[in-house]
C-alpha positions as CSV (number, residue, x, y, z in Angstrom):
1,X,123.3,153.5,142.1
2,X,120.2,154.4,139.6
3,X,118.6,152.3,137.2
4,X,117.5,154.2,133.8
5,X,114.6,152.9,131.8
6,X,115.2,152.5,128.3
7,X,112.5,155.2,127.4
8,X,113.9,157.2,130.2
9,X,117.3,156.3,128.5
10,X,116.5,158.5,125.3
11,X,115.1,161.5,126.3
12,X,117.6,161.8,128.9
13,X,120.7,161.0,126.6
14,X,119.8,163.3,123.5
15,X,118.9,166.4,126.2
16,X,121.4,166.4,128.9
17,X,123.8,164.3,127.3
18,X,125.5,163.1,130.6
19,X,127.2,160.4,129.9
20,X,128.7,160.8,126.9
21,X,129.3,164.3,126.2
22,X,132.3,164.3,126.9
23,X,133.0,161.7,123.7
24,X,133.0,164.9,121.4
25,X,135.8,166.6,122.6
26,X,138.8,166.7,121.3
27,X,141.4,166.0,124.2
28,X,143.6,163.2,124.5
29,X,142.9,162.9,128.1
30,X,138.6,162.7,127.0
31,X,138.9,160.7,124.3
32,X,140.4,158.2,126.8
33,X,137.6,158.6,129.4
34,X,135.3,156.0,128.3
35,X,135.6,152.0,127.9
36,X,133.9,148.8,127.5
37,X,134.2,146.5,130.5
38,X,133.2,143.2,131.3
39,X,133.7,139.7,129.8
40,X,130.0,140.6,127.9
41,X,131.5,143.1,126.1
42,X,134.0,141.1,125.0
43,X,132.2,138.6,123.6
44,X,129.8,141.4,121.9
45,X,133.2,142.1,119.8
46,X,133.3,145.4,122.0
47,X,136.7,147.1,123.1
48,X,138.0,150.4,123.6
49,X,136.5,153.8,124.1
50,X,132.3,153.5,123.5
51,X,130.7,154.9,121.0
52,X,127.3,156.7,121.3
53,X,125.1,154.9,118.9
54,X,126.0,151.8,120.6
55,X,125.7,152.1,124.1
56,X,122.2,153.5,122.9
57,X,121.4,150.3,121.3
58,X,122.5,148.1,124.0
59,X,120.3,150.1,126.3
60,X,117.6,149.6,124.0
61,X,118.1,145.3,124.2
62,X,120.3,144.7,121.3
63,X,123.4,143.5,120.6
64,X,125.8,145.9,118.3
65,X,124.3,143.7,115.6
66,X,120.7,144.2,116.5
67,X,120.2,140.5,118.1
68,X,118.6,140.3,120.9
69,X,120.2,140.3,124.6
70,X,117.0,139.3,126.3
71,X,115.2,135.8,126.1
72,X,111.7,136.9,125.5
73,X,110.8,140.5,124.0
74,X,110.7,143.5,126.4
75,X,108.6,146.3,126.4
76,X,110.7,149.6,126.2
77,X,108.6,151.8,128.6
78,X,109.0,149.7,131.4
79,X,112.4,147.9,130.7
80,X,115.6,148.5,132.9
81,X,118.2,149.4,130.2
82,X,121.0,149.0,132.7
83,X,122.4,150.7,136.0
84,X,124.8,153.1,137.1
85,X,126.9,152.6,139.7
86,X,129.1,155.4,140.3
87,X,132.5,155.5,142.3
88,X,133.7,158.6,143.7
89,X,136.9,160.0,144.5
90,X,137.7,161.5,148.3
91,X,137.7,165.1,147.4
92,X,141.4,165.4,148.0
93,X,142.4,163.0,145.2
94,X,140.2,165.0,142.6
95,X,142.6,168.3,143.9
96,X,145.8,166.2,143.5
97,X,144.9,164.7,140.4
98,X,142.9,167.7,138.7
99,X,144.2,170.6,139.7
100,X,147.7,169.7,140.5
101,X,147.7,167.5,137.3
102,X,149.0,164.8,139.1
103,X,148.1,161.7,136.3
104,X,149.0,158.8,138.4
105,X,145.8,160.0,140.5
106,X,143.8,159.3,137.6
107,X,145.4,156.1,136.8
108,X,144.6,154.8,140.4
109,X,141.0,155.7,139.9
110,X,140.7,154.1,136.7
111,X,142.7,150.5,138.2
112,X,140.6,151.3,141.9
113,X,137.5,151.0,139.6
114,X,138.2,148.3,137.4
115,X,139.0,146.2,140.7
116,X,135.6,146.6,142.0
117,X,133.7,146.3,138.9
118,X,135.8,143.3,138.4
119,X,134.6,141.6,141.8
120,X,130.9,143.2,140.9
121,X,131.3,140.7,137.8
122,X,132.8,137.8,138.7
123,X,130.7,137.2,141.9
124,X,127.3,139.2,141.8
125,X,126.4,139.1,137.5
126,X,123.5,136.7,137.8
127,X,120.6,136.0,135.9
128,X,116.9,133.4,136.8
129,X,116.2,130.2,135.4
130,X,113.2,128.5,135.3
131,X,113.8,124.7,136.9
132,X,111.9,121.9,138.2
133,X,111.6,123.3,141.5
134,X,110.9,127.3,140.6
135,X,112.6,130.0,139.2
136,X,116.6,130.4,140.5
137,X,119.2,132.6,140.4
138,X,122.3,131.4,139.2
139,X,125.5,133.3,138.8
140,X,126.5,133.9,135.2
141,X,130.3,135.6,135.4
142,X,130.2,138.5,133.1
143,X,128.7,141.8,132.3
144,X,128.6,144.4,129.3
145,X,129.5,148.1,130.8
146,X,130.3,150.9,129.3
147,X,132.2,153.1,132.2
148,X,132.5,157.2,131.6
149,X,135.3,158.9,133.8
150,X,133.9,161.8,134.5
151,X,136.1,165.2,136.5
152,X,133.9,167.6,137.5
153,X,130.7,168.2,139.3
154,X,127.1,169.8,138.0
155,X,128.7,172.9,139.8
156,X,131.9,172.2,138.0
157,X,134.0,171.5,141.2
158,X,136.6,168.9,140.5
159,X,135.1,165.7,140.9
160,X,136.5,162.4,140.0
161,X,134.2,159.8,139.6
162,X,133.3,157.1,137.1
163,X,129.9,156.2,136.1
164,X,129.8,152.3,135.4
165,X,126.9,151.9,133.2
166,X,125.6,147.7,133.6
167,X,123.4,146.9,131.1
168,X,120.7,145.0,131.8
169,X,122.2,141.3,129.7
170,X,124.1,138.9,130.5
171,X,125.2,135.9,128.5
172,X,124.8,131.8,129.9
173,X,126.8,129.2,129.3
174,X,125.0,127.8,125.8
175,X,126.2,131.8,124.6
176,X,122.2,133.3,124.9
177,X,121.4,136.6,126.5
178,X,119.5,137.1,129.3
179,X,118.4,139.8,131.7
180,X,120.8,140.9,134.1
181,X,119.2,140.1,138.1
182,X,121.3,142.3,140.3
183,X,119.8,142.1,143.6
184,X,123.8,140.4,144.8
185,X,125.0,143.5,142.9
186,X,122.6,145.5,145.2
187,X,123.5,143.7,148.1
188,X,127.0,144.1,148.4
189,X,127.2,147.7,147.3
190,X,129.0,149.1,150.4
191,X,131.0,146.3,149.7
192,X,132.2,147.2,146.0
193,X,132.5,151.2,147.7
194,X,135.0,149.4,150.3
195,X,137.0,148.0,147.6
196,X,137.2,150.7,145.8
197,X,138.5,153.3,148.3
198,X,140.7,150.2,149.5
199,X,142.5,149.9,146.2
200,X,142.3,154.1,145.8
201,X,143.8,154.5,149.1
202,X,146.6,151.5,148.1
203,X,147.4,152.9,145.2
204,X,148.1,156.3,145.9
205,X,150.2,154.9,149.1
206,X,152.4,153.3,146.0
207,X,152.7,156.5,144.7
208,X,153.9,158.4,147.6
209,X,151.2,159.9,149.0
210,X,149.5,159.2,152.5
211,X,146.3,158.9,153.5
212,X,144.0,159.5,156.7
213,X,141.1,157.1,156.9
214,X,137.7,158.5,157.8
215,X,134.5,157.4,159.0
216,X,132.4,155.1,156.3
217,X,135.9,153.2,154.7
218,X,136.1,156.6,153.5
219,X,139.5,158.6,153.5
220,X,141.5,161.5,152.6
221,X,145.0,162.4,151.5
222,X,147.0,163.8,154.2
223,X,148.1,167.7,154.0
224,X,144.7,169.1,152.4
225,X,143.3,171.6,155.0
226,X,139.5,171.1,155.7
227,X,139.0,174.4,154.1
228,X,140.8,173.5,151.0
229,X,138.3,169.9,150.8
230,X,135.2,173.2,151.6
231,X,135.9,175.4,149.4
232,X,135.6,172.6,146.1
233,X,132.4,171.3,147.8
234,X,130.2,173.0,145.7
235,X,127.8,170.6,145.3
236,X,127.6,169.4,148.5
237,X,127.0,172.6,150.2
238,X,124.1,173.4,147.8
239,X,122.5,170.5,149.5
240,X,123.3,170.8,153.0
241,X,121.6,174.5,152.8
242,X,118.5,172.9,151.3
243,X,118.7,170.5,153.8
244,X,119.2,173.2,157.0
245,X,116.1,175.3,155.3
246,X,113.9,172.0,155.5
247,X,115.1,170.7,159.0
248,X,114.2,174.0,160.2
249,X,110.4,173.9,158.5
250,X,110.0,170.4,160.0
251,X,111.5,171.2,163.9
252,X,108.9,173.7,163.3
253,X,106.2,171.1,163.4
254,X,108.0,168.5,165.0
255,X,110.5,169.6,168.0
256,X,113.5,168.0,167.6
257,X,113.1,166.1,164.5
258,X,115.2,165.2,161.5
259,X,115.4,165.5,157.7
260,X,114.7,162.1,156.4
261,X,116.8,159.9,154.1
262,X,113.6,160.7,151.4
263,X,114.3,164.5,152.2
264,X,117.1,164.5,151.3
265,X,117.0,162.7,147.9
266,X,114.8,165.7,146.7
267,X,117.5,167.9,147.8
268,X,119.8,166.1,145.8
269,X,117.5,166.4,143.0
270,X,116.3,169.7,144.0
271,X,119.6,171.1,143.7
272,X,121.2,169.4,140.4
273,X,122.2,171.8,138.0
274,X,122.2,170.7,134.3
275,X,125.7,169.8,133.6
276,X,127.9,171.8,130.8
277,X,130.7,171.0,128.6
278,X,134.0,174.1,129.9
279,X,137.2,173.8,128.5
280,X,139.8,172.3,130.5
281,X,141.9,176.1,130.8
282,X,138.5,177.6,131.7
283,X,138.0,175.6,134.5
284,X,142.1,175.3,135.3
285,X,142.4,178.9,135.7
286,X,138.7,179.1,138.0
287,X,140.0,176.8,139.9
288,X,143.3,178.2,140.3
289,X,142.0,181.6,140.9
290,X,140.1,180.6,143.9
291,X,142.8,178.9,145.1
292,X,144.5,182.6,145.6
293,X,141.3,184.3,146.5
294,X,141.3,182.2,149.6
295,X,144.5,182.2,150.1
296,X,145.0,178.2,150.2
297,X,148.1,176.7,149.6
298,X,148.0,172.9,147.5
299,X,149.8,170.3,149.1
300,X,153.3,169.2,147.5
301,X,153.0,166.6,145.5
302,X,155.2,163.2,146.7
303,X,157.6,161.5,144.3
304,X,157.2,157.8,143.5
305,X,159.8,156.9,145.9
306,X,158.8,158.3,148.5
307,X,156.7,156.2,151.2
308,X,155.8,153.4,148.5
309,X,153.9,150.7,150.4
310,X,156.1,147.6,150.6
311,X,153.5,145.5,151.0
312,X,155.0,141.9,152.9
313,X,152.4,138.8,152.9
314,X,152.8,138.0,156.4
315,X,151.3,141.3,157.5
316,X,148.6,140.5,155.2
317,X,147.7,137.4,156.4
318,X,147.7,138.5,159.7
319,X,144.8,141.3,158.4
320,X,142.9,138.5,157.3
321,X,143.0,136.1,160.4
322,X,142.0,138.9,162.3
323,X,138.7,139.2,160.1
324,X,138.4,135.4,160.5
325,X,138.4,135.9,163.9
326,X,136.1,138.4,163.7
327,X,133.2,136.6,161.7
328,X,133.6,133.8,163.6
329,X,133.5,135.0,166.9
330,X,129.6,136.0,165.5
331,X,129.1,133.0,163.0
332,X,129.7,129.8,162.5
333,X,129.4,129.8,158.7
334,X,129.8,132.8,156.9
335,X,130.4,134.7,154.0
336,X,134.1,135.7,152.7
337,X,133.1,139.2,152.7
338,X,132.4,139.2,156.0
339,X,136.1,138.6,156.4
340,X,136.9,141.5,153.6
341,X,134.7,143.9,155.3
342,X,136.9,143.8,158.3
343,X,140.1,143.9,156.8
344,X,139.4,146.6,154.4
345,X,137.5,149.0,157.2
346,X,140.4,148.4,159.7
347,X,143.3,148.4,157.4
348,X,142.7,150.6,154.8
349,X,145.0,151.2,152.1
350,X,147.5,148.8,153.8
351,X,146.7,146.1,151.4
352,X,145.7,145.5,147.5
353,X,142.8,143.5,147.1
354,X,144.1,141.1,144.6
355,X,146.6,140.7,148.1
356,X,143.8,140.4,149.9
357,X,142.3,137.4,147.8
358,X,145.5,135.6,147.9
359,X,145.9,135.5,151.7
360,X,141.8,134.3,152.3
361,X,142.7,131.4,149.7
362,X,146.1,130.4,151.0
363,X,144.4,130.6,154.6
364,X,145.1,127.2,156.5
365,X,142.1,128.0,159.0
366,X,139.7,129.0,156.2
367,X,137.2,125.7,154.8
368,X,135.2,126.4,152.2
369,X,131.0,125.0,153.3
370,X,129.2,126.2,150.3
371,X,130.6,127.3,147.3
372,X,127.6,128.6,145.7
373,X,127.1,131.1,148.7
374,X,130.9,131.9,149.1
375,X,130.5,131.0,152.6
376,X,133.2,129.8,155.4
377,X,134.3,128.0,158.4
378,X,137.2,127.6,160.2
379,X,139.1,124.6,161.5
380,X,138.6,125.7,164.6
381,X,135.0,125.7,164.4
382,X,134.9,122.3,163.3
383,X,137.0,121.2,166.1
384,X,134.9,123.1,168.5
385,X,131.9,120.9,167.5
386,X,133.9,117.6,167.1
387,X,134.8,118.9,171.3
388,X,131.4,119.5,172.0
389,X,130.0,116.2,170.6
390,X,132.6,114.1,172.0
391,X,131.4,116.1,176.1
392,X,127.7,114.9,175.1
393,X,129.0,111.9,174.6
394,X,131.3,111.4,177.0
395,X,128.6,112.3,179.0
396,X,125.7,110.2,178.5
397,X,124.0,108.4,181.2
398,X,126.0,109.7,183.9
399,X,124.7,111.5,185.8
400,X,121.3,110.8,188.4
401,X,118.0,112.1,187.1
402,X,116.8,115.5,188.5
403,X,113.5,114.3,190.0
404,X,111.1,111.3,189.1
405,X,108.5,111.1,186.8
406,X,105.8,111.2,189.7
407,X,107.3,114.3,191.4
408,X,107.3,116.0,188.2
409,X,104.3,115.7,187.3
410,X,102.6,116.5,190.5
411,X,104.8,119.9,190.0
412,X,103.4,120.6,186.8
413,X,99.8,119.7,187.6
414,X,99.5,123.1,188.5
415,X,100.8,125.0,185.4
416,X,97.9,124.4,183.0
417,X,98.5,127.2,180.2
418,X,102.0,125.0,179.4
419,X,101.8,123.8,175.8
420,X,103.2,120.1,174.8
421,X,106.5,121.4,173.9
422,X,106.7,123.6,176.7
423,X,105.8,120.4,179.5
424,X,107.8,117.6,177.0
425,X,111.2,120.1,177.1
426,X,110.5,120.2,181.3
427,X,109.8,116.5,182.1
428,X,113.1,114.9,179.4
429,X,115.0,117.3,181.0
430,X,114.4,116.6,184.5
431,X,114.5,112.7,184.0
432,X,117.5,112.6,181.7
433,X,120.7,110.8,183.2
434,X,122.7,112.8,180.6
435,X,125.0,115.4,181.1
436,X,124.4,117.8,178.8
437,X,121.1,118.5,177.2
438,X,119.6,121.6,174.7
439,X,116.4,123.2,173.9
440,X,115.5,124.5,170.3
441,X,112.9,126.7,169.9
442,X,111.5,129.7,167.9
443,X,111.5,133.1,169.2
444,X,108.5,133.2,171.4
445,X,107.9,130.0,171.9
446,X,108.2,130.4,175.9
447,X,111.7,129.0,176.4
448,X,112.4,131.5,179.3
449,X,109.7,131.3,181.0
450,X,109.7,127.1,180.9
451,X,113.6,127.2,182.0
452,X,111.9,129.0,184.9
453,X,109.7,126.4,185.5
454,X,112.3,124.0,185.5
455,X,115.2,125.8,187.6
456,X,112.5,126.0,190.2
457,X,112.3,121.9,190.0
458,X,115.8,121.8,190.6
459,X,116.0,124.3,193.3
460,X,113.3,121.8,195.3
461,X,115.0,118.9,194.6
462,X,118.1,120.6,196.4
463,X,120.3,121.7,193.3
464,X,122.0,125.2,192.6
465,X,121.0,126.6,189.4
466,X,123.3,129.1,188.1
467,X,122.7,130.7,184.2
468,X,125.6,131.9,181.7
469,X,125.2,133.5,178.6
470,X,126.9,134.8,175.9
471,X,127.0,138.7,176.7
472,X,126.0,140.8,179.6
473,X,123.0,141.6,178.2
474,X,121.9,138.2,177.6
475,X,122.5,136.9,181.5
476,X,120.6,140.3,182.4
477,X,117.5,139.1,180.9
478,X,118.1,135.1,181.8
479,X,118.0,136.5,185.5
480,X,115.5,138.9,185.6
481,X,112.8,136.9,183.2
482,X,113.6,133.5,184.1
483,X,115.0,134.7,188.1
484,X,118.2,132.5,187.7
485,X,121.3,134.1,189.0
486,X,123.5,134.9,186.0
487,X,127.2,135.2,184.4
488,X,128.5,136.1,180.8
489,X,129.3,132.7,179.5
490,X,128.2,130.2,176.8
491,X,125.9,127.7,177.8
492,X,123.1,127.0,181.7
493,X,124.3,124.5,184.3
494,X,122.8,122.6,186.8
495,X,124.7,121.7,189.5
496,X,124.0,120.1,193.4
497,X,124.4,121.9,196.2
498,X,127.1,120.2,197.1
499,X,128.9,121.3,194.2
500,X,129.5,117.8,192.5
């Protein structure tokens, strides 16, 4: 992701060109490189492959009519024209689809895209308001982008990837423009990456190739040679040896240190060459020489037929009530890409997204808690608090008080640096005839060490205090901090000695 300024925007467009140099060409297979996307560009009147003059309008503020797509005037110099978010192929799909000439590559690159810049719109394209009780984000539906397929590196390796330039508009309900807030969009970029290698990886699977997922939601197609994948690294190797020269200056200074994430953006930027226009046979027959200089050998290409992913819903929903499962386990509420994330990191490929989508809306256990947020809970969390209510209920009054007000307050007599809280949470607890009981407090607020306090009340007045907690980690500190003898389970109990 990058965000261009409009007077950025200029200079950089009529020197380098990036973006749409490639409109000038003359090949079929160019000329169909670029489009309009989004719902704004639709109702801008624009469709079809962009147009330079255009696109740099719209990244000045105005509309291919010269209206306005802001509400107030903005100042050019310091105005976000839009951002680039750029998807990128796993380097064995740019060989199948580039220099094999395999075109249903590129056509799964171009639908891989449009489903994650579809969700980026439909879920994340937000703009503020100003209300009553401050300015709000609210979520508008639709964004004008101009996406350029692009298929080769600054080094001219092959390199699928699409830039999707968002400009900074977006259109409300009453059909004015307003600046674009994408800090959702920002949010859940390894989100929209996920999607996109998920619907990549699917369909490539449809057309016969296979795939072997990698580290990141990452992946690559099965039968390219790590050498092959090297050798069209180009790019990437001009920035790892910037990044070895550096690592070596700073373990110089510091022993065993590391090149920074801030390191190595300069080497990216460092090592970017200006990029050039080379005819397609120019860079066919490179590429193909090289190929035979290192005595490689390409992959066969599959047929349609062969492995096509028959894709049956009941596998898919049980990928989704595993992430279910998964998010709940850690949340009681949370967000449905939560349960993407999981499916689409664990089951990559296996699945289309629009698949996906059907499955976490036909989802029995699924109930939606707050539709603005997106965010979830599950039948079974709901009866797990209905169960846990109806035990404090069930177990009101029941029980004999731990120890009586007088005893309990000649025991804390001597603990005088106790706050209110700290001596109000003791003494209830103590003298309830309830069951069940909990203590809410912020971090640091000096609930260990008053559970201490009062587990050493109970131990005099004859009781057995044993301490569970949710992980191992958790009872470690619950014994050692607040010395009560400790398993992995969910909540503390107090029981006599005589085990009643």
């Amino acid at each position: 992701m990058s965000n261009v300024s409009a007077a950025q925007a200029e200079n950089y467009y009529d020197k380098d060109d990036y973006y749409t140099q490639d409109l000038d060409t003359e090949e079929e297979t160019q000329r169909a490189s670029s489009q309009w996307a989004g719902k704004g560009a639709i109702a801008l009147g624009l469709a079809g492959e962009v147009d330079k003059s255009t696109f740099k309008r719209l990244l000045q503020g105005e509309g291919p009519d010269g209206q306005s797509l802001h509400a107030r005037k903005i100042d050019l110099t310091k105005h976000r024209a839009g951002t680039d978010y750029t998807f990128s192929a796993p380097k064995s799909v740019s060989i199948a689809g580039l220099i094999q000439q395999d075109w249903r590559v590129m056509a799964a690159h171009d639908r891989a895209v449009e489903t994650a810049l579809t969700v980026l719109e439909e879920r994340y394209a937000q703009t503020r308001v100003r209300t009553k009780e401050g300015r709000l984000r609210i979520t508008t539906g639709n964004i004008v982008a101009a996406v350029f397929r692009h298929e080769t590196s600054r080094a001219q390796d092959p390199q699928l990837h699409s830039h999707c330039v968002v400009i900074n508009t977006t259109q409300m309900a009453d059909g004015s423009w307003r600046s674009l807030s994408n800090e959702e969009i920002v949010a859940n970029q390894k989100l929209l990456g996920e999607i996109y290698q998920n619907e990549l990886a699917y369909q490539l699977r449809q057309c016969g190739y296979e795939i072997e997922p990698r580290a990141n939601g990452q992946f690559e197609l099965r039968g390219y040679e790590p050498k092959l994948l090297e050798v069209f690294s180009t790019r990437r190797q001009q920035i790892l040896d910037l990044i070895e020269t550096w690592s070596a200056e700073r373990e110089a200074a510091v022993k065993g240190g590391d090149v920074s994430a801030a390191r190595r953006e300069a080497a990216n930027l460092r090592s970017r060459r200006s990029k050039r226009i080379v005819p397609r046979e120019v860079l066919m027959e490179a590429w193909q020489q090289e190929i035979q200089r290192q005595q490689l050998a390409l992959p066969q290409i599959p047929q349609s037929a062969q492995n096509k992913v028959q894709q049956k819903p009941f596998q898919t929903r049980q990928a989704v009530q595993g992430g279910i499962d998964h998010a709940a386990e850690r949340e009681a509420v949370f967000r449905r890409s939560k349960v993407e994330r999981f499916v689409l990191e664990n089951h990559l490929g296996q699945h289309s997204f629009a698949a996906l989508q059907q499955a976490i809306q036909e989802s029995n256990e699924l109930i939606l808690a707050d539709p603005l947020k997106d965010k979830f809970t599950t039948q079974t969390a709901i009866q797990r608090e209905l169960e846990t209510i109806r035990l404090m209920q069930d177990g009101k009054g029941v029980v004999v008080a731990i120890a009586a007000p007088q005893d309990i307050e000649r025991y804390l007599e001597v603990s005088t640096t106790l706050t209110d809280g700290q001596r109000q949470a003791i003494e209830i607890s103590a003298m309830s005839r309830d069951r069940i009981l909990a203590w809410q407090g912020v971090a640091g607020s000096g609930k260990t060490y008053s559970l201490k306090l009062f587990s050493e009340l109970a131990v005099q007045k004859g009781y057995t205090v044993r301490g569970f907690a949710p992980s191992a980690e958790a009872a470690h500190e619950l014994a050692k901090a607040a010395h009560i003898p400790s398993d992995t389970v969910a909540s503390l109990l107090v029981q006599e000695a005589s085990g009643s």
